[in-house]
C-alpha positions in Angstrom: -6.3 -23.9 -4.1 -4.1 -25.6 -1.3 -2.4 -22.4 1.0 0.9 -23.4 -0.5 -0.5 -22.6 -3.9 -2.2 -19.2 -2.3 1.0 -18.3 -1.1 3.2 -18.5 -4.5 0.3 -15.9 -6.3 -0.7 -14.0 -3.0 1.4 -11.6 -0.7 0.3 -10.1 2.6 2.2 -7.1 4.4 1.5 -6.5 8.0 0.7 -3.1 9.5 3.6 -3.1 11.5 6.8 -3.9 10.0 8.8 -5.0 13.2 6.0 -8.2 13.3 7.4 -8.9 9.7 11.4 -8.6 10.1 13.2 -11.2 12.0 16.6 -10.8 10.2 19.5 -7.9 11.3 20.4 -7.1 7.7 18.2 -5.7 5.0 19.5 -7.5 2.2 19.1 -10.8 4.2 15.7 -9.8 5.0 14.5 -9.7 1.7 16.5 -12.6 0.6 14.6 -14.7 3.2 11.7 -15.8 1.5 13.9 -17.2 -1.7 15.8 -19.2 0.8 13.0 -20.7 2.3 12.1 -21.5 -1.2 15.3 -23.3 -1.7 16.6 -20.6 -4.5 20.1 -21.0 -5.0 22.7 -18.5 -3.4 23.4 -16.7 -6.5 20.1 -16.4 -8.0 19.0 -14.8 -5.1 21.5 -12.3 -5.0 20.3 -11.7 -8.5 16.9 -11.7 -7.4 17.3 -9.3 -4.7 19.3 -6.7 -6.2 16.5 -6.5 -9.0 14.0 -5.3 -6.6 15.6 -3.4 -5.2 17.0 -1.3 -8.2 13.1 -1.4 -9.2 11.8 -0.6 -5.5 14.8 2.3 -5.6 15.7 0.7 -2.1 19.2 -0.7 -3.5 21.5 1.8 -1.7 20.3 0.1 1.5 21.4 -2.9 0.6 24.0 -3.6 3.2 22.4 -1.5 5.8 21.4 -3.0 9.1 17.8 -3.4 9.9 18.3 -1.0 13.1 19.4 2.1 11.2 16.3 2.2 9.2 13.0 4.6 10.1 9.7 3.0 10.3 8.6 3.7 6.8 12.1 2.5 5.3 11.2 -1.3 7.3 7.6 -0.8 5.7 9.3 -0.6 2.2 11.9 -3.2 3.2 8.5 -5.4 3.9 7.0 -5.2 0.6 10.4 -5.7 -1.1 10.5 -8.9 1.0 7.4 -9.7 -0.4 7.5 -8.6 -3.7 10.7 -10.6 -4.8 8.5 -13.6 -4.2 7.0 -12.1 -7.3 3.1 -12.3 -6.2 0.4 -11.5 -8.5 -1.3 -9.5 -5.9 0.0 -7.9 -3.1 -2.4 -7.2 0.5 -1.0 -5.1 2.6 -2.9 -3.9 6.1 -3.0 -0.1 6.3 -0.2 0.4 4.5 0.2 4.1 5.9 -0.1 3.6 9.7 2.1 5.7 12.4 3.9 7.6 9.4 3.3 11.6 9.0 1.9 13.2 5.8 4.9 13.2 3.6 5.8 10.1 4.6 2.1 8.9 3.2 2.5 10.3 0.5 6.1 8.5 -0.5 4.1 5.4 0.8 1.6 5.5 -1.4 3.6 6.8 -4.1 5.6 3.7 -3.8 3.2 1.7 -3.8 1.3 3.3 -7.2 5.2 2.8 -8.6 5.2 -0.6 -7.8 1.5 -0.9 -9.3 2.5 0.3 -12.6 6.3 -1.1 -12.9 5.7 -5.2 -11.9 1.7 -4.9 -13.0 1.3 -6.3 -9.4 -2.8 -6.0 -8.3 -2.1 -4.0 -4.7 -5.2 -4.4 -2.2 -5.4 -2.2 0.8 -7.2 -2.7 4.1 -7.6 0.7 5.4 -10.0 2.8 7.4 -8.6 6.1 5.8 -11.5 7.0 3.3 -9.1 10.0 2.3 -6.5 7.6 1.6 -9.5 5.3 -0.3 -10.7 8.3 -2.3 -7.5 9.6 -3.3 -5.4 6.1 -4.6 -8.1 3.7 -5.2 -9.4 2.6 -8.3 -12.0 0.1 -6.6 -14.0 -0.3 -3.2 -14.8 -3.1 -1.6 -16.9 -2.3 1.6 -16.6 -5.5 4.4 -19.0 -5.6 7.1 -19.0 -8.6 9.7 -17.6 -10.8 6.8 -20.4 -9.6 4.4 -19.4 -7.6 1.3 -21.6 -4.7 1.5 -20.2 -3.4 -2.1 -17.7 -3.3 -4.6 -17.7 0.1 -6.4 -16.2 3.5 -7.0 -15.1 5.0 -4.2 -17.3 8.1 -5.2 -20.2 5.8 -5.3 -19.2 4.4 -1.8 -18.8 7.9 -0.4 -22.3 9.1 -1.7 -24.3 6.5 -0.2 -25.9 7.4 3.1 -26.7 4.0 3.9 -23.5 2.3 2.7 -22.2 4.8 5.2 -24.2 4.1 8.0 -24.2 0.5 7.4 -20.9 -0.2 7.4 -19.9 2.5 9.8 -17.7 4.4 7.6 -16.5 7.9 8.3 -17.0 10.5 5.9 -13.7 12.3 4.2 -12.8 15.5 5.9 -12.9 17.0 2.4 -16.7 16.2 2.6 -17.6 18.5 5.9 -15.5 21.3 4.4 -17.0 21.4 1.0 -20.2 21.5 3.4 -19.0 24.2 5.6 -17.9 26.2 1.8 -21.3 26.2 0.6 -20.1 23.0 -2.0 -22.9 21.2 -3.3 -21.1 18.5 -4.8 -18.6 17.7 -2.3 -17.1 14.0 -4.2 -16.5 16.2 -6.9 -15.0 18.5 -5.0 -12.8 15.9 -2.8 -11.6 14.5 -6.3 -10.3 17.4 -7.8 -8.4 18.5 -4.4 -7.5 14.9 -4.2 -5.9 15.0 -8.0 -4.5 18.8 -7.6 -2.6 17.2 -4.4 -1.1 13.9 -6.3 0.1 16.4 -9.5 1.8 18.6 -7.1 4.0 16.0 -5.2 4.9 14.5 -8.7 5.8 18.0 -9.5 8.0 18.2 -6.9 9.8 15.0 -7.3 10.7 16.0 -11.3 
């Protein structure tokens, strides 16, 4: 495929959202790709306002860029991107500079947006916590070699995957060790799963 037609199935989100934004408005910001498209006027205000009712971002809409955190521009990123309607969606570690309950509304955004626009989301990360705890698949790079494309419990209980590659092992791992744990992906899972049910918990 020419990078024109890569572009109209393919969406990229940088790590850092102020490399991204180059309007002062949010609701032109995410407009901006369906004017460089040529959309017309109103069908991108029709456009827009659909992802953001979907993204929950709508009562932004007429904020400026400038009063917005750093996660809020991340979200206002992959709204600018998703309107474009992609079929997947790569964004470079998505979770970067924010604090844990920020991660987790990150991610739980992004597993919204997964589910609700059936969107294929692929994250470059160096957070195997992060990799263990959201992803359904693996894909291990190494100098431009793919080293594997599994489980991320099979990518985490392979010593020389891990050595390989250079990958660090989850924390979860050295204090399953430290607890006498034998099976420590197990173990890492199950925390992992207790910790997603409790933050959906909390936002019921």
């Amino acid at each position: 495929m020419s990078v024109k037609e890569r572009a109209e199935k393919i969406g990229y989100v940088l790590q850092d959202p102020n490399q991204m934004i180059s309007k002062t408005m949010f609701f032109e910001e995410v407009a901006l790709g369906l004017q460089l498209r040529g959309i017309s006027e109103d069908e991108q205000v029709q456009c827009v306002e659909k992802i953001l009712h979907v993204t929950g971002l709508y009562p932004f809409r007429n904020w400026p860029i400038s009063a917005l955190s750093f996660g809020q521009k991340k979200r206002v990123t992959i709204a600018s991107v998703l309107v474009l309607e992609p079929q997947i969606l790569i964004l470079d570690e998505p979770t970067a500079g924010q604090d844990l309950a920020h991660y987790a509304k990150m991610m739980d955004f992004l597993r919204d947006m997964n589910r609700s626009l059936a969107v294929t989301v692929l994250m470059v990360t160096h957070d195997m916590n992060l990799m263990m705890s959201y992803d359904d698949r693996t894909l291990v790079l190494d100098e431009g070699q793919l080293l594997a494309n599994a489980a991320p419990a099979e990518v985490l209980t392979d010593p020389a995957l891990i050595s390989r590659a250079h990958l660090s092992k989850l924390s979860l791992q050295e204090l399953a060790k430290k607890a006498g744990i034998n099976d420590a992906i197990t173990f890492a899972e199950k925390f992992s799963a207790y910790e997603r049910g409790r933050y959906d918990a909390s936002r019921s």
